[in-house]
N, C-alpha and C positions, 0 to 999 in steps of 0.2 A: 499421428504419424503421417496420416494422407497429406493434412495441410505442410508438413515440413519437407515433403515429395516435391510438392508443387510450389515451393521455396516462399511461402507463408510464415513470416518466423516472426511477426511484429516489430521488424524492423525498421523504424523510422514513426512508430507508432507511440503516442505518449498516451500513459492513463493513471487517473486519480485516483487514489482510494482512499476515500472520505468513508471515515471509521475510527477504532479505537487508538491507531497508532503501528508503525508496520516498524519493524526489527531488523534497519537498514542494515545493522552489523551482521545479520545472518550468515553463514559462506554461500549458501544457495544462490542470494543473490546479485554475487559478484558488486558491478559497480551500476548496479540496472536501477538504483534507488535514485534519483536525480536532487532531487529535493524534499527537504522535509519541514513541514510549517506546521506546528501545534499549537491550536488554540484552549486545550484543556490540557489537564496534567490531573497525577493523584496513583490512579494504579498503574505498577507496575507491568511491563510489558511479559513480563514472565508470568504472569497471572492471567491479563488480558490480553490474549494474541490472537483476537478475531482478524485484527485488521493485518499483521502479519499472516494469518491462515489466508487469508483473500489474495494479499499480493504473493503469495506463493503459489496459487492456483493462476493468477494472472501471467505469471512467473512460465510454470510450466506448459501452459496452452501458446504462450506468445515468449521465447525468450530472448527477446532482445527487443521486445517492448522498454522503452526509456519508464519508470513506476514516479512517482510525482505521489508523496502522503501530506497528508490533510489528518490531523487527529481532531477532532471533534465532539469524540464522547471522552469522561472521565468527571472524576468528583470536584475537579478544581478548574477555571479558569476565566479568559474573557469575553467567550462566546457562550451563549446558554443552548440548551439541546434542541428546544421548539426554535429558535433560529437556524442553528445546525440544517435540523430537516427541512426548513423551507427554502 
């Protein structure tokens, strides 16, 4: 609340979250999902919603941060996870 006092709202602030995959279609997050680039695939986001839990924390501290998703982890795709991390 302090910081939305002091008209702190992460606007004009963009951030990644590089993770499981974030659930642009959410209603939380209005149109604050900017882009969305997957390099893995396999589970479902209703199952894995680490990277949705993250950008909703991101969401609620900053809201009108621009969210930029990066998926990463999952069972399928063309990046491998020790890449990922580095």
């Amino acid at each position: 609340r302090k910081l939305r006092e002091e008209g702190l709202t992460g606007k004009g602030v963009k951030v990644a979250v590089i993770d499981s995959g974030v659930d642009a279609d959410h209603p939380e997050f209005g149109d604050q999902v900017k882009q969305t680039v997957w390099y893995r695939r396999g589970t479902p986001l209703s199952r894995d919603d680490h990277g949705t839990h993250v950008a909703g924390t991101i969401h609620f501290m900053a809201p009108e941060a621009d969210i930029y998703d990066y998926r990463v982890f999952g069972r399928y795709g063309r990046l491998d996870v020790n890449s990922a991390i580095a």
